[in-house]
C-alpha positions in Angstrom: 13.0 6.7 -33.0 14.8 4.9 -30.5 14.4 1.3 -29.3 14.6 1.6 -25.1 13.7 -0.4 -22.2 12.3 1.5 -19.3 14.0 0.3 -15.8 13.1 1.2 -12.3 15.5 1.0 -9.3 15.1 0.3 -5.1 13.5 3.3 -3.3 12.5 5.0 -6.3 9.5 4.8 -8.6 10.5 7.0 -11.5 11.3 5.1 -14.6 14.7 5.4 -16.4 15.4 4.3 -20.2 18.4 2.4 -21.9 19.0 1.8 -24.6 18.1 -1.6 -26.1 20.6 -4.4 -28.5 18.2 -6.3 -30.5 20.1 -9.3 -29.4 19.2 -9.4 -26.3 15.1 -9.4 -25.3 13.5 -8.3 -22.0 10.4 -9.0 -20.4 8.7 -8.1 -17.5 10.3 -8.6 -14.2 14.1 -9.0 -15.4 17.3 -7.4 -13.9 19.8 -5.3 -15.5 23.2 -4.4 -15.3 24.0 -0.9 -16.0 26.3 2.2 -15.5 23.6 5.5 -14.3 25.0 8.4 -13.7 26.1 7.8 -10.1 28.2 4.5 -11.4 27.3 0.8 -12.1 23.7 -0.5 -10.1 21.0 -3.2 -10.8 18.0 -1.9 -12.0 14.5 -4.2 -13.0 12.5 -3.9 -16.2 9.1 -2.2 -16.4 8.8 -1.3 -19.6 10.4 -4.2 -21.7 9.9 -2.2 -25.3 9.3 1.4 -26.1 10.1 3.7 -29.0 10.7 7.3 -27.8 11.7 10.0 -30.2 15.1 11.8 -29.8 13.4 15.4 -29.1 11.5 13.7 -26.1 15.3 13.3 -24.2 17.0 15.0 -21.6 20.7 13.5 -21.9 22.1 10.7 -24.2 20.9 7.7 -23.6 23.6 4.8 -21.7 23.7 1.2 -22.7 22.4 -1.7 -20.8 25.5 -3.7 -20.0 23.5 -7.1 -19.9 21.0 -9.3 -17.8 21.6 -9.8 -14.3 23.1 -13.6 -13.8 22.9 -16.0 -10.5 26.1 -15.0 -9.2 25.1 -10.7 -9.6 21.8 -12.0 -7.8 23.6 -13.5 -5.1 26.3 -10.5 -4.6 23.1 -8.1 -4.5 21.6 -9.8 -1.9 25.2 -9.5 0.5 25.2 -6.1 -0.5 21.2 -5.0 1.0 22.7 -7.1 3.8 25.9 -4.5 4.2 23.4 -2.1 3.5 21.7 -2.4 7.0 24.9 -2.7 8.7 26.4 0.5 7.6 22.5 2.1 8.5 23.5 1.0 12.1 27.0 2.2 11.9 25.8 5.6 10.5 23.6 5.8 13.8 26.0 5.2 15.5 28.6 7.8 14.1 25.8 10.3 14.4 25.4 9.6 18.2 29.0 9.8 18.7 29.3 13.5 17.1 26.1 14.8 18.1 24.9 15.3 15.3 21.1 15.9 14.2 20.7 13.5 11.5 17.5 10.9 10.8 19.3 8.3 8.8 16.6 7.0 5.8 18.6 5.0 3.4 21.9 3.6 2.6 22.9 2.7 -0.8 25.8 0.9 -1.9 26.8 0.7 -5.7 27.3 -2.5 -7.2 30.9 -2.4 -8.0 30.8 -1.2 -4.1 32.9 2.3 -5.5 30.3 4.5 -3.4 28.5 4.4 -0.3 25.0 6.9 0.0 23.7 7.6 3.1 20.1 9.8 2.8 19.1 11.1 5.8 17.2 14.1 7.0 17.2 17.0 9.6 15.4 20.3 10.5 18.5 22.5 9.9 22.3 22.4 7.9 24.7 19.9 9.5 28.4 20.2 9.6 29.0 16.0 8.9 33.0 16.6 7.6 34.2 15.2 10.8 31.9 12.2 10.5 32.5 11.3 6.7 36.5 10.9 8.1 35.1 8.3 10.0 33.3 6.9 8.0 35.6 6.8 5.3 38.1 4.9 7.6 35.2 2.3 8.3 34.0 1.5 4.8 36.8 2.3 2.4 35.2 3.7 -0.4 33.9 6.8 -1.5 31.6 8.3 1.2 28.6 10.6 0.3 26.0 12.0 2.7 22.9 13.5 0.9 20.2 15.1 3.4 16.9 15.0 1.9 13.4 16.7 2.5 10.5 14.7 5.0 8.5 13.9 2.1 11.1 12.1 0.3 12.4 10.5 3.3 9.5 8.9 3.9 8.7 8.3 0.1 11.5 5.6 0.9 10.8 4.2 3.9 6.9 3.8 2.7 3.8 2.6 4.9 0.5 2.5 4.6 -1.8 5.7 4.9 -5.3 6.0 6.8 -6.8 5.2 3.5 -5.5 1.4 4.0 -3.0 1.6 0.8 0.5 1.9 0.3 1.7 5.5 0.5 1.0 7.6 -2.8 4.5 8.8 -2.9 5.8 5.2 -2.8 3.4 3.6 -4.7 3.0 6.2 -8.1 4.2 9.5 -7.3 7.6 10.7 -9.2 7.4 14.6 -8.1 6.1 16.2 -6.0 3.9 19.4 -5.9 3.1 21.5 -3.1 0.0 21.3 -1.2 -2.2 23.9 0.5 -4.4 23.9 2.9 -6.6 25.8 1.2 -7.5 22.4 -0.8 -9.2 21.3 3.0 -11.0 24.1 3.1 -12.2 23.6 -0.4 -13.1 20.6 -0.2 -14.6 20.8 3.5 -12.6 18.7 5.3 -12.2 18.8 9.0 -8.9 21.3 9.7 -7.8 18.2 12.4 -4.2 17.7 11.8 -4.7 14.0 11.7 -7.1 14.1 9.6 -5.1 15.9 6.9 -1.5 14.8 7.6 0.1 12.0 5.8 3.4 10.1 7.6 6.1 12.7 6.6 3.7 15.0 8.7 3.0 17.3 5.8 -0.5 17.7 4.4 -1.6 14.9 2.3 -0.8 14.5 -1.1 -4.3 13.2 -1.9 -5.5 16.3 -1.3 -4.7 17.9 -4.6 -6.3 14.9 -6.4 -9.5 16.5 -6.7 -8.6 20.0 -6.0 -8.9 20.9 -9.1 -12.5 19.4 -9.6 -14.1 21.5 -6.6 -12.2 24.4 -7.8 -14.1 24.4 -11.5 -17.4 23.3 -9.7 -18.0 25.9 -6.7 -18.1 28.0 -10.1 -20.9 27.0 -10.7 -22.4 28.0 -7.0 -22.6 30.9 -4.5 -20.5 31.6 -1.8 -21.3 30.7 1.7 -22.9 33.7 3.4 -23.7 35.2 0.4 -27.4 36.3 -0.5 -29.5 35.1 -3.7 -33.0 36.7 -4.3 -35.8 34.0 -4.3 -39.4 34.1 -5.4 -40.1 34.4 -1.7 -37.4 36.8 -1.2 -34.2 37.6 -0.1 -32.1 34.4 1.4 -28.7 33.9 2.9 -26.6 30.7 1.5 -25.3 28.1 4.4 -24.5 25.2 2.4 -22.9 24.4 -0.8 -22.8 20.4 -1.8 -21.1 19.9 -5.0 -21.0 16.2 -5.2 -25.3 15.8 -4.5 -25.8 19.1 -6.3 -27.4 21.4 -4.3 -27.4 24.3 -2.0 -29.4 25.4 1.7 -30.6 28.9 1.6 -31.8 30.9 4.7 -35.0 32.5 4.8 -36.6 35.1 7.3 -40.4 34.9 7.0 -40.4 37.2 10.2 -38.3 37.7 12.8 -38.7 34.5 15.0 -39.1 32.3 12.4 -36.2 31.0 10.0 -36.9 28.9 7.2 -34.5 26.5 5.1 -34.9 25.9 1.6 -33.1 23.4 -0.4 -32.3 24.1 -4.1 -30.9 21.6 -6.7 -28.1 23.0 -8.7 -30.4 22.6 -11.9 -32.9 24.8 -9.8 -30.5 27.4 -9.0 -29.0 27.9 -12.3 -32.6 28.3 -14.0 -32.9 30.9 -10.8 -30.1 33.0 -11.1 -30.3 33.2 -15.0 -34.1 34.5 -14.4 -32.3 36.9 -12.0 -29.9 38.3 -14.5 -32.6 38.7 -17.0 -34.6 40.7 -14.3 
């Protein structure tokens, strides 16, 4: 088993693990030093102790190179402040070249040996001509990554209609696609601004309880479909999973229409008297 703390790092909400030296302790709320795979960055400590087992790792563990001290504090601080300058810069650059880029992002590394800009766009862009640029501006390495709506605004974050931070920014690590299909299922008005989140995409709360409504209508008819009642014959309008029950049409002539509601306990005792007939 190995002895790891899990850390978390800016605009991202997926937790990495280190390894741990038993001579130094973490809790809570500290800030590390270490060398990820893109080069040396701060990173803060969710999970201060954890034994994972070797078969439950993608790649080697790295080493935590130690706590964050006051004067690493103080250069990270100058460095979110670049950070917004070289944002401004970028939109700059992009103006100049015409280019169709939505800057999101910019990352510096803490040893300052690289320089990320995330941004999006609707279509492939030719940036060589800009990265010279920028290159000349910031000297250091310069890397442009363009990156989907969704995970654009999974950095920016905001609140949804719900009044709570963003799902994507808040808990989500990876994201799955979304239908619309899940609306429909779950009878939700088809009104894009009822069913958009702030990337413009359908909601990812959507597929929360997808799955529920899926195993459920199982249990009921399908709208317009027709059930044979003590009466006779009826047509089902309405299917209400969450207060269990279902409307069913009735002709008792041809002027008059009748509507019967039946509790899901009621309809199953029906339908297996149905299948017995």
């Amino acid at each position: 088993m190995n002895k790891v703390v899990g850390l978390k790092f800016a605009k991202t909400n997926y937790i990495y693990y280190f390894k741990i030296d038993d001579k130094i302790k973490f809790k809570k709320g500290d800030y590390c030093l270490v060398k990820t795979s893109i080069g040396l960055d701060i990173g803060k400590v969710v999970i201060p102790y954890k034994l994972i087992d070797s078969n439950e790792l993608d790649i080697p563990l790295k080493d935590i190179y130690r706590k964050t001290n006051k004067r690493d504090m103080e250069k990270w601080e100058k460095i979110k402040i670049e950070e917004k300058n070289a944002q401004n810069i970028f939109k700059e650059k992009n103006k100049k070249f015409k280019l169709s880029m939505k800057i999101v992002y910019v990352k510096y590394l803490f040893d300052k040996s690289r320089i990320i800009f995330y941004f999006t766009s609707e279509q492939r862009v030719d940036f060589r001509d800009m990265v010279k640029d920028l290159a000349k501006i910031f000297k250091t390495k310069i890397e442009l990554r363009q990156i989907g709506v969704r995970d654009g605004t999974k950095m920016i974050g905001g609140i949804g209609m719900c009044g709570r931070e963003i799902c994507c920014t808040s808990f989500i690590q990876k994201f799955t696609p979304i239908h619309i299909n899940m609306a429909k299922m779950q009878k939700i008005a088809l009104n894009q601004s009822k069913v958009s989140g702030l990337c413009g995409r359908l909601m990812c709360c959507l597929s929360y309880e997808s799955e529920f409504y899926k195993e459920s209508l199982k249990k009921y008819p399908k709208l317009g479909s027709k059930i044979k009642l003590k009466s006779g014959m009826g047509k089902v309008t309405e299917v209400n999973i969450l207060r269990k029950y279902i409307i069913v049409e009735t002709r008792e002539d041809k002027d008059i229409i009748k509507k019967i509601k039946i509790s899901e306990e009621e309809y199953l005792k029906l339908n297996l008297e149905n299948k017995d007939d």
